[in-house]
KOLLUM-386060 format. One record per residue: x, y, z of N, C-alpha, C in turn; residue in one letter; chain; residue number from 0. Coordinates in Angstrom, 1 decimal, decimal comma. Example, Ala and Ser with C-alpha at 12.3 -4.5 7.8 and 13.67 -1.06 7.14 Angstrom:
2
       nX       nY       nZ      caX      caY      caZ       cX       cY       cZ   selo   kedo   vose
     13,2     -5,7      7,8     12,3     -4,5      7,8     13,2     -3,3      7,8      a      A      0
     12,8     -2,2      7,1     13,7     -1,1      7,1     12,9      0,0      7,9      s      A      1
END
This chain:
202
       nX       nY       nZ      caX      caY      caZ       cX       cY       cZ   selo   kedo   vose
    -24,1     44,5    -62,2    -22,8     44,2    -62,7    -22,0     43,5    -61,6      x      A      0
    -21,8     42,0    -62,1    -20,8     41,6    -60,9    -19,4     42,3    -60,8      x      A      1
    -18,8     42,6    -59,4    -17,5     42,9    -58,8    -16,4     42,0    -59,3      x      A      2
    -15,4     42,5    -59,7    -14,1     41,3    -60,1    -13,0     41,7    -58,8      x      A      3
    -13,5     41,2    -57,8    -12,3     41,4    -56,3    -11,0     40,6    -56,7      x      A      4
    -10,6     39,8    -57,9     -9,4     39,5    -58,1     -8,9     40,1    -59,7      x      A      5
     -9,2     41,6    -59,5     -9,1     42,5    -61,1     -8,0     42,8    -60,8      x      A      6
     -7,5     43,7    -61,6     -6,0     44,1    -61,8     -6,4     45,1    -60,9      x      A      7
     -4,8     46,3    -60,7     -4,8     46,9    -60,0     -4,7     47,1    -58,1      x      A      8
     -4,9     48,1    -57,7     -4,4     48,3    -56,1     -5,4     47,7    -55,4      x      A      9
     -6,6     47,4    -55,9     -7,9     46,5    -55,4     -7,9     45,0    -55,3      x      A     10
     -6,9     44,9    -56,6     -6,7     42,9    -56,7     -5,7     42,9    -55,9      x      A     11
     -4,5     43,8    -55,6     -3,3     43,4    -54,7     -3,8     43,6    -53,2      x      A     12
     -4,8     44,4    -52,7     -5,3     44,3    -51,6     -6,0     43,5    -50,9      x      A     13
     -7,1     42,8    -52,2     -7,5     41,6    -51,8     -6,6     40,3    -51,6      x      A     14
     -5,7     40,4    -52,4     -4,7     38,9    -52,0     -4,0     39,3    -51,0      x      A     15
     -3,6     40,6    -50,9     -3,1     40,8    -49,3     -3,7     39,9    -48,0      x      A     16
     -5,0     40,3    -48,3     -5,8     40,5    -47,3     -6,0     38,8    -46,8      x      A     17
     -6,3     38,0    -48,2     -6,8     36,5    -48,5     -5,3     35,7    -48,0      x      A     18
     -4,3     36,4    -48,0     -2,9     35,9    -47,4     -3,1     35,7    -46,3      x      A     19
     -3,3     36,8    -45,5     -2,9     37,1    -44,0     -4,7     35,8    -43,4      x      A     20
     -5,5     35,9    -44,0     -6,3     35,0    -43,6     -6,0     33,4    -43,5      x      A     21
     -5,6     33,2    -44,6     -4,6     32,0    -44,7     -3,9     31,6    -43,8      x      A     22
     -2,9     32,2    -43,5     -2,0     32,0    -42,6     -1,9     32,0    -41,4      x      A     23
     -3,4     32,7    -41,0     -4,4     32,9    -39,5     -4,9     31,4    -39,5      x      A     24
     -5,2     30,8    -40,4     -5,9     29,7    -40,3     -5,1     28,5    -40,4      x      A     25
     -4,0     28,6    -40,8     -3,0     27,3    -40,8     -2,1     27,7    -39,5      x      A     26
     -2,1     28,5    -38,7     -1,9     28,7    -37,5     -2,8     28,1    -36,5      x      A     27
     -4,2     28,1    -36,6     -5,1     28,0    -35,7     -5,2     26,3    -35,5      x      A     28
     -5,2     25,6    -36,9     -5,0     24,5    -37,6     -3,8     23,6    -36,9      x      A     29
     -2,5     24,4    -36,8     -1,4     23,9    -36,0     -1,8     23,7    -34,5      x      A     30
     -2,4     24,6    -33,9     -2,9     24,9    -32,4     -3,3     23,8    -32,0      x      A     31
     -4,7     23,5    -33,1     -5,5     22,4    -32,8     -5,2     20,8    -33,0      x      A     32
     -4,3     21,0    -34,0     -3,3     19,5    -34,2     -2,2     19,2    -33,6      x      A     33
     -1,7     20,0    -33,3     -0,3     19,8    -32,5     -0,7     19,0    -30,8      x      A     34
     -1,6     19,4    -30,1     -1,6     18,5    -29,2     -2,1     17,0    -29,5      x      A     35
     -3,6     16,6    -30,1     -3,5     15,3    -30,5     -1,8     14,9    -31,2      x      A     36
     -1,1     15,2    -32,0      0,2     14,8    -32,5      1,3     14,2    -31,6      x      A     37
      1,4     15,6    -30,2      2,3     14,8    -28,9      1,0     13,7    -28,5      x      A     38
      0,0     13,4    -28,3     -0,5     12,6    -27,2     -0,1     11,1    -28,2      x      A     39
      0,3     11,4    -29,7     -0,1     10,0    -30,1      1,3      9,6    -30,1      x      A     40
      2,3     10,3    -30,1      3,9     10,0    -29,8      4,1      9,5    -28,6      x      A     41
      4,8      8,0    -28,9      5,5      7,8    -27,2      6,5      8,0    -26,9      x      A     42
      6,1      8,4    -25,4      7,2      9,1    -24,7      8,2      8,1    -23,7      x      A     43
      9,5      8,2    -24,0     10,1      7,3    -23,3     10,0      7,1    -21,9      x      A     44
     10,1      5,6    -21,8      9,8      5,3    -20,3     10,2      4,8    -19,7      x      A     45
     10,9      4,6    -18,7     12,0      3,7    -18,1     11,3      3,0    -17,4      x      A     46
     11,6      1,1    -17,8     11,4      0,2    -17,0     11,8      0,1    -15,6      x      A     47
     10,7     -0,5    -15,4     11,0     -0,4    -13,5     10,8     -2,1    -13,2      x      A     48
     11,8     -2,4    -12,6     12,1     -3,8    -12,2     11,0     -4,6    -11,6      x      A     49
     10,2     -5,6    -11,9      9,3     -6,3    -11,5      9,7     -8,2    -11,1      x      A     50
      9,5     -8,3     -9,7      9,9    -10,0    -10,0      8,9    -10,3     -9,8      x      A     51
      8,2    -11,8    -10,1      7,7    -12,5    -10,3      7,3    -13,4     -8,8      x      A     52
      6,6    -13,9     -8,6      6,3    -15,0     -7,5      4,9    -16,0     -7,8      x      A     53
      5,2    -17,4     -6,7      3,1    -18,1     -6,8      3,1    -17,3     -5,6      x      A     54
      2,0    -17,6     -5,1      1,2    -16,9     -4,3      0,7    -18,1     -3,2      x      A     55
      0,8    -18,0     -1,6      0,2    -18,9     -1,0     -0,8    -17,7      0,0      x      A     56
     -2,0    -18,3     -0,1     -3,4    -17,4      0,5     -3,3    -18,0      1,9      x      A     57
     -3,9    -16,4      3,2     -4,6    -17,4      4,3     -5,7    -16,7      4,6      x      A     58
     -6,6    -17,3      5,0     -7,7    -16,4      5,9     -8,0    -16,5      7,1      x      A     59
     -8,2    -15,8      7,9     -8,6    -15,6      9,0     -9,4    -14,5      9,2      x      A     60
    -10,1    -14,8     10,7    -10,9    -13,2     11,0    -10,4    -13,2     12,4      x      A     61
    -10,6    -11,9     12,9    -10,4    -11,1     13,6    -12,0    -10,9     14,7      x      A     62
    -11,8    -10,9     16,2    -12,8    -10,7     16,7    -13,1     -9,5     17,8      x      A     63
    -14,2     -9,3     18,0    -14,5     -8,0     18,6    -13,7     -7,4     19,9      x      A     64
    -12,6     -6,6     19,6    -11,7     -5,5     21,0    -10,2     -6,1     20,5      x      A     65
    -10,1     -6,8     19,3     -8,8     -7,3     18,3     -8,4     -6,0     18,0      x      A     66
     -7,1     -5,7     18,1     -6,6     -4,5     17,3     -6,2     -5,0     16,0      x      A     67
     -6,7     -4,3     15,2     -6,4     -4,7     13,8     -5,0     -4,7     13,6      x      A     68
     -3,6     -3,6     13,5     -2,8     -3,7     13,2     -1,9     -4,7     13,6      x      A     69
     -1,9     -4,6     15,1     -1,3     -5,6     16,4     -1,5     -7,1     15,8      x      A     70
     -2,7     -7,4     15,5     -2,8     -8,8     15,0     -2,3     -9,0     13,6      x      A     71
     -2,3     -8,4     12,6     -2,0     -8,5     11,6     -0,2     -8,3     11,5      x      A     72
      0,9     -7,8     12,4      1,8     -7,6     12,8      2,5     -9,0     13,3      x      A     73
      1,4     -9,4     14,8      1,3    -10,8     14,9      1,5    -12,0     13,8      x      A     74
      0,7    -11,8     13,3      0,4    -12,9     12,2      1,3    -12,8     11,3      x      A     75
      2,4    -11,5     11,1      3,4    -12,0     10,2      4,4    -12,5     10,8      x      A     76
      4,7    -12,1     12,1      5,8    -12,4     12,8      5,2    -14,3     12,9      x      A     77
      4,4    -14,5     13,6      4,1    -16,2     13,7      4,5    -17,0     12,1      x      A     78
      4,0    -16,0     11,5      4,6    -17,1     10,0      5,7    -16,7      9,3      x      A     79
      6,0    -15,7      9,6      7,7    -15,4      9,8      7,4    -14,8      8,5      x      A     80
      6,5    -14,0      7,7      5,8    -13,7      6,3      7,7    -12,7      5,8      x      A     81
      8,3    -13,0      4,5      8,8    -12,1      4,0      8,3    -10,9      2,9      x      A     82
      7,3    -11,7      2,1      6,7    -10,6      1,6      5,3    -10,8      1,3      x      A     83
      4,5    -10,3      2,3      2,8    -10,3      2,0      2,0     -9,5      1,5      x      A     84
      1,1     -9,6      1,3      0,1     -8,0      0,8     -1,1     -8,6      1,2      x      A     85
     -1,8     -7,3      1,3     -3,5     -7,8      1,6     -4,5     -8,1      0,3      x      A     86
     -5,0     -9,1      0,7     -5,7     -9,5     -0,7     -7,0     -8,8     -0,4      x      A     87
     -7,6     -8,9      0,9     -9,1     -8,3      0,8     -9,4     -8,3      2,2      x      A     88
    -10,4     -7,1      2,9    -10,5     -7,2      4,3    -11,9     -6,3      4,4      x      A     89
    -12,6     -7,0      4,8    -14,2     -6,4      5,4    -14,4     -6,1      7,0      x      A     90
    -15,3     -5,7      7,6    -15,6     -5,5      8,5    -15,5     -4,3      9,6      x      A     91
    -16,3     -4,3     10,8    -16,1     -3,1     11,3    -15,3     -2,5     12,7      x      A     92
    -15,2     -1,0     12,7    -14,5     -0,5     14,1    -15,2      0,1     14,9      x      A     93
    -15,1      0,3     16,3    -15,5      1,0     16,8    -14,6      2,6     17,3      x      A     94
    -13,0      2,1     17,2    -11,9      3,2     17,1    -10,9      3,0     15,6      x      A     95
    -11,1      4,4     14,9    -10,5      4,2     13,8     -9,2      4,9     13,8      x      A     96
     -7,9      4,8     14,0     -6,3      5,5     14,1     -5,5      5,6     13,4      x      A     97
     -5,6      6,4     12,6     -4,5      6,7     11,1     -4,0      7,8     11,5      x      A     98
     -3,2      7,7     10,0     -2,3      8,6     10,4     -2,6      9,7      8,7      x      A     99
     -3,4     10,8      9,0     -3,8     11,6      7,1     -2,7     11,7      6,4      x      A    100
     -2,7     11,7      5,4     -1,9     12,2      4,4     -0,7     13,5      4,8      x      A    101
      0,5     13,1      5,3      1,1     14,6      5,0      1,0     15,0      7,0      x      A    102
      1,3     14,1      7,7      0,5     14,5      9,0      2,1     13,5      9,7      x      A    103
      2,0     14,4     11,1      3,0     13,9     11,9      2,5     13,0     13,0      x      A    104
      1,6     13,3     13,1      1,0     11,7     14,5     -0,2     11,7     14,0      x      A    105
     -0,9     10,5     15,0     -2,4     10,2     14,7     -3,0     10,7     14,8      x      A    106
     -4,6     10,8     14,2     -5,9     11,1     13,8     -6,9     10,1     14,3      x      A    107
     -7,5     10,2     16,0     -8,2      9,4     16,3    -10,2      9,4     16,3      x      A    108
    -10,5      8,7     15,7    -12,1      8,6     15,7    -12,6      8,2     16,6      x      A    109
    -13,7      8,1     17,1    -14,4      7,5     17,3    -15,9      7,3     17,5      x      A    110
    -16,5      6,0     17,2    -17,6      5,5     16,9    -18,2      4,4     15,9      x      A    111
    -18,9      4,3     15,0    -18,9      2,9     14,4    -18,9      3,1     13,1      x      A    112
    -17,9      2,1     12,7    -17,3      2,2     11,3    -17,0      0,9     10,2      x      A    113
    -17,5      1,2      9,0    -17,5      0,2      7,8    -16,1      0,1      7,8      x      A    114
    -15,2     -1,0      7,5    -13,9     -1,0      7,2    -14,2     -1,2      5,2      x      A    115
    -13,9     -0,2      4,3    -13,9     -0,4      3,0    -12,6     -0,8      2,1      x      A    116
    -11,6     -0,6      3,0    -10,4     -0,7      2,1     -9,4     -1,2      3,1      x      A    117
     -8,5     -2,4      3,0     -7,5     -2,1      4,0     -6,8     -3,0      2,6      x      A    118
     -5,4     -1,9      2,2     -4,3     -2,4      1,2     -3,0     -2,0      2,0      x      A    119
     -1,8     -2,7      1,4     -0,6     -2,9      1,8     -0,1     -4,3      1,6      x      A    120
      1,4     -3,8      2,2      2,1     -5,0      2,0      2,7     -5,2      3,2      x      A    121
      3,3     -6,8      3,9      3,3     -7,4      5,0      5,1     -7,7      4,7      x      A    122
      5,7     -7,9      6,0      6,9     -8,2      5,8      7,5     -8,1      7,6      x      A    123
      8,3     -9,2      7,8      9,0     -9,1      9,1      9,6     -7,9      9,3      x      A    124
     10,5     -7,6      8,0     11,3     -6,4      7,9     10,7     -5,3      7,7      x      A    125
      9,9     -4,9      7,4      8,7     -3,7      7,6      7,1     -3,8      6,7      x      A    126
      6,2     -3,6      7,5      5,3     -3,4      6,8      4,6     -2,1      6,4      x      A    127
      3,4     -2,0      5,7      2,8     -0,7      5,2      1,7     -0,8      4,5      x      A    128
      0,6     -0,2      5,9     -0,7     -0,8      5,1     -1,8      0,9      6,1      x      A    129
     -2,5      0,5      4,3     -3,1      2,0      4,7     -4,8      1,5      4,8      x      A    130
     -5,6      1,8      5,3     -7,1      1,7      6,2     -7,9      3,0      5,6      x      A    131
     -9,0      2,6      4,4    -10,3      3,4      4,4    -11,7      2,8      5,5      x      A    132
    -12,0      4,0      6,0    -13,6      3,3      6,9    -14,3      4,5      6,2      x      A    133
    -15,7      4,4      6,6    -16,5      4,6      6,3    -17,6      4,9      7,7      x      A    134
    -18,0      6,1      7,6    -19,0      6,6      9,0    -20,3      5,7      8,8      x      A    135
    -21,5      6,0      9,4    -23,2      6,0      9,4    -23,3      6,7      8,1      x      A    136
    -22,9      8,2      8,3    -23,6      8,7      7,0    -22,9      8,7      5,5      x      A    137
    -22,3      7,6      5,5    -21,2      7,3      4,3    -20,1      8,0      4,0      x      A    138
    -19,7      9,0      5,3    -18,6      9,8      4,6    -16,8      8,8      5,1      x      A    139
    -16,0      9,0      4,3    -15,1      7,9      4,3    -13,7      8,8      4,6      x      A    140
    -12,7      8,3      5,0    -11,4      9,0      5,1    -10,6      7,5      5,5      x      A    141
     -9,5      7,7      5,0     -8,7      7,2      5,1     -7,2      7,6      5,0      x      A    142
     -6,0      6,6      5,3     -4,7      6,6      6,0     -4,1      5,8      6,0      x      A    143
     -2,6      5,9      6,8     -1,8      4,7      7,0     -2,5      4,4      8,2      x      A    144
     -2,7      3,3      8,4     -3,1      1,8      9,9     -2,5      2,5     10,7      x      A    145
     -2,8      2,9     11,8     -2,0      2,8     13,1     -2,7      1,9     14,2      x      A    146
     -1,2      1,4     15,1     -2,4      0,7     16,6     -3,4      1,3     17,3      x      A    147
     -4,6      1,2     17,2     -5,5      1,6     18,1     -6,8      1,4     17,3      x      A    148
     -6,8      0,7     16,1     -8,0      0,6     15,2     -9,0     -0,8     15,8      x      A    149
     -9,6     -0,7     16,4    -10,4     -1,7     17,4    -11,5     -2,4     16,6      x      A    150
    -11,6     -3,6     16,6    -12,9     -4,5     15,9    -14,1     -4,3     16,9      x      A    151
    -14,8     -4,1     16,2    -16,6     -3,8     16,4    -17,0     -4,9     16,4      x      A    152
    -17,5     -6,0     15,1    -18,0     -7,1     15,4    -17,1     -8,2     14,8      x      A    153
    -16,4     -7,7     13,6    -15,7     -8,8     12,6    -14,7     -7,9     12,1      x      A    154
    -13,6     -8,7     11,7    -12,5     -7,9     10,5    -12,0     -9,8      9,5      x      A    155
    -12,8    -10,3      8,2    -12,5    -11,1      8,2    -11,1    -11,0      7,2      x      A    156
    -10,3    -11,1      6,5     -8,8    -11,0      6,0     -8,6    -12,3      5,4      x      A    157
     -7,8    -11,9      4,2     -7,1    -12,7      3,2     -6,0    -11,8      2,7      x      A    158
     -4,7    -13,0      3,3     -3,1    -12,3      2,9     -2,7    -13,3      2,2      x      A    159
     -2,2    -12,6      1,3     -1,4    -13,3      0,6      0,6    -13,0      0,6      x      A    160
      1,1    -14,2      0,6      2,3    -14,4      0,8      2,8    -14,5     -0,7      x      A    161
      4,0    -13,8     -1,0      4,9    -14,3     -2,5      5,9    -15,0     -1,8      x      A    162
      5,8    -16,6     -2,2      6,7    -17,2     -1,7      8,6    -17,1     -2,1      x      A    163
      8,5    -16,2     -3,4      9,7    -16,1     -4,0     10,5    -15,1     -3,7      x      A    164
      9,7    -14,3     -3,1     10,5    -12,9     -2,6     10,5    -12,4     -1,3      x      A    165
     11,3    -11,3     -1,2     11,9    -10,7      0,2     11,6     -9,5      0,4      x      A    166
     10,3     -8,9      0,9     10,3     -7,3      1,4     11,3     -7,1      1,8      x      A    167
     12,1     -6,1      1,8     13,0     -5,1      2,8     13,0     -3,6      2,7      x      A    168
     13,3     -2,7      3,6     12,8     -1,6      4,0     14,3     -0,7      3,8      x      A    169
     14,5      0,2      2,6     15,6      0,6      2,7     15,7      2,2      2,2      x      A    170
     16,6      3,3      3,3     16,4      4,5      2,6     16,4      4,9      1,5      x      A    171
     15,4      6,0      1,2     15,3      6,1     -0,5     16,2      7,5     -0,5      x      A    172
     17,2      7,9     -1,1     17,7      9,1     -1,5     16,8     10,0     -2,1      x      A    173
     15,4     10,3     -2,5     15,0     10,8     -2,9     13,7     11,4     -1,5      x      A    174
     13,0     10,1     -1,3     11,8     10,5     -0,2     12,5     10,5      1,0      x      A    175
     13,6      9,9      1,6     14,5     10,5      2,6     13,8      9,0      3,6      x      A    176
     12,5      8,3      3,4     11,9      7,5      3,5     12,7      6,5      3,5      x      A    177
     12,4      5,3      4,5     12,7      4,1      4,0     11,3      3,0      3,0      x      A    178
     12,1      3,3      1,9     10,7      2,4      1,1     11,2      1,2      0,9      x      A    179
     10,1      0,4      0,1     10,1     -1,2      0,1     11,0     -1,1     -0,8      x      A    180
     11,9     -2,2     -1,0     12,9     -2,6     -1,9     12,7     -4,3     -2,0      x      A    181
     12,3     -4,7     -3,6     11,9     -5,9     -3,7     13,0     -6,8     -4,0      x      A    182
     14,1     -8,2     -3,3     14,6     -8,9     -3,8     13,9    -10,4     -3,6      x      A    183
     14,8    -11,5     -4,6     14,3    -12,6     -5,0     14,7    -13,3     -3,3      x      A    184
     14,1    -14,1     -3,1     14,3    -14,9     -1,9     15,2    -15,8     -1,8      x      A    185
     16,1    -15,6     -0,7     17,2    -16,5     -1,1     17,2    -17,8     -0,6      x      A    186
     17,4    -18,9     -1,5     17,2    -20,2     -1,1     18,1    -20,9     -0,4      x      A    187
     17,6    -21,5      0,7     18,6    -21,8      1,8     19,6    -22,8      1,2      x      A    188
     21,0    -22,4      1,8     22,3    -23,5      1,2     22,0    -24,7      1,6      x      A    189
     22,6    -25,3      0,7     22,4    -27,6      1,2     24,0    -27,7      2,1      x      A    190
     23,1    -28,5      3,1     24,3    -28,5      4,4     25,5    -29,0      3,9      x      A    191
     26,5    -28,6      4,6     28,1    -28,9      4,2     28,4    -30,4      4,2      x      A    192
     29,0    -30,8      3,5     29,5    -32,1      3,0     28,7    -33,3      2,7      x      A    193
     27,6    -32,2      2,5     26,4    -33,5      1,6     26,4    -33,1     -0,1      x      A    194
     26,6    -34,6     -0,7     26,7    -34,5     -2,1     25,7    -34,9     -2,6      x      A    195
     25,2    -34,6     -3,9     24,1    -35,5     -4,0     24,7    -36,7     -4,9      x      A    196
     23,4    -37,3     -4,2     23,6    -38,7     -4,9     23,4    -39,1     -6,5      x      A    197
     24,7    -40,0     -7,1     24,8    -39,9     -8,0     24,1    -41,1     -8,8      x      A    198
     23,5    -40,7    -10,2     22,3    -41,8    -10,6     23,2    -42,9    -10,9      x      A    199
     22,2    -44,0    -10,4     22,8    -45,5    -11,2     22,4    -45,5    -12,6      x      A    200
     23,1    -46,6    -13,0     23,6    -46,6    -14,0     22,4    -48,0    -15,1      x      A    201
END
């Protein structure tokens, strides 16, 4: 004889008790698991952050062996008077590698022979900020901010690029206490006093 678990009586009201509270376990569990895909698919407001625009003029050069890397790259902005550069790409090796780690109050000096894997940053008369990964013999890699004393091994060849439109400058941030980069448009030199231009014929 089949069971009637939805019959009348204290047996049918216990079962729907029971088939409630299961329910309700499961459109809970249901919420758990849907509610985070739900926020991930909502966007979250974002405040634009000011971007200018520039062309780009490239140089290359390399660097040769007992060159301090920084020193010349410092050099080389000061000679072209650079306002706002960045590194486009740099290979080559050290024999002294001098950063400064993450979170650290003076330098971190190496030494011995080293893959240069990474050198990024930006170039500017008014301040620069460029951080250096190398690379040991046995592959293991660390990197930092550049300091003076990072010495060429055999080559350091380099490609900077210059935004001709803009102006690095270096100014305290109220929050990192830091002086960070602050990007304006470059300002284009005034036309000398009491020259007009000339007006089209006719």
């Amino acid at each position: 004889m089949q069971k009637n678990w939805a019959g009348s009586g204290s047996a049918g009201l216990t079962f729907k008790a029971h088939l409630f509270r299961i329910m309700r376990r499961l459109c809970f569990l249901l919420l758990i698991l849907v509610a985070p895909a739900v926020r991930a698919q909502q966007k979250l407001p974002v405040s634009m952050v000011p971007a200018l625009a520039s062309p780009m003029r490239t140089y290359a050069l390399r660097l040769r062996p007992g060159d301090d890397l920084r020193q010349q790259l410092l050099a080389f902005t000061e000679q072209h008077q650079i306002r706002a550069g960045a590194m486009v790409t740099c290979v080559g090796s050290l024999t002294t590698a001098t950063l400064r780690l993450a979170n650290q109050a003076g330098p971190t000096v190496y030494k011995g022979y080293f893959e240069i894997v990474s050198l990024v940053g930006t170039l500017a008369v008014g301040g620069s900020h460029l951080h250096l990964a190398v690379a040991d013999s046995t592959g293991r890699t660390i990197g930092g901010h550049l300091l003076d004393g990072n010495i060429i091994y055999t080559t350091a060849e380099l490609v900077v690029g210059v935004l001709e439109e803009l102006d690095f400058r270096r100014e305290t941030d109220p929050v990192s206490t830091y002086k960070e980069l602050v990007v304006y448009p470059l300002a284009k030199p005034a036309a000398p006093a009491g020259k007009t231009k000339p007006k089209a014929q006719k």
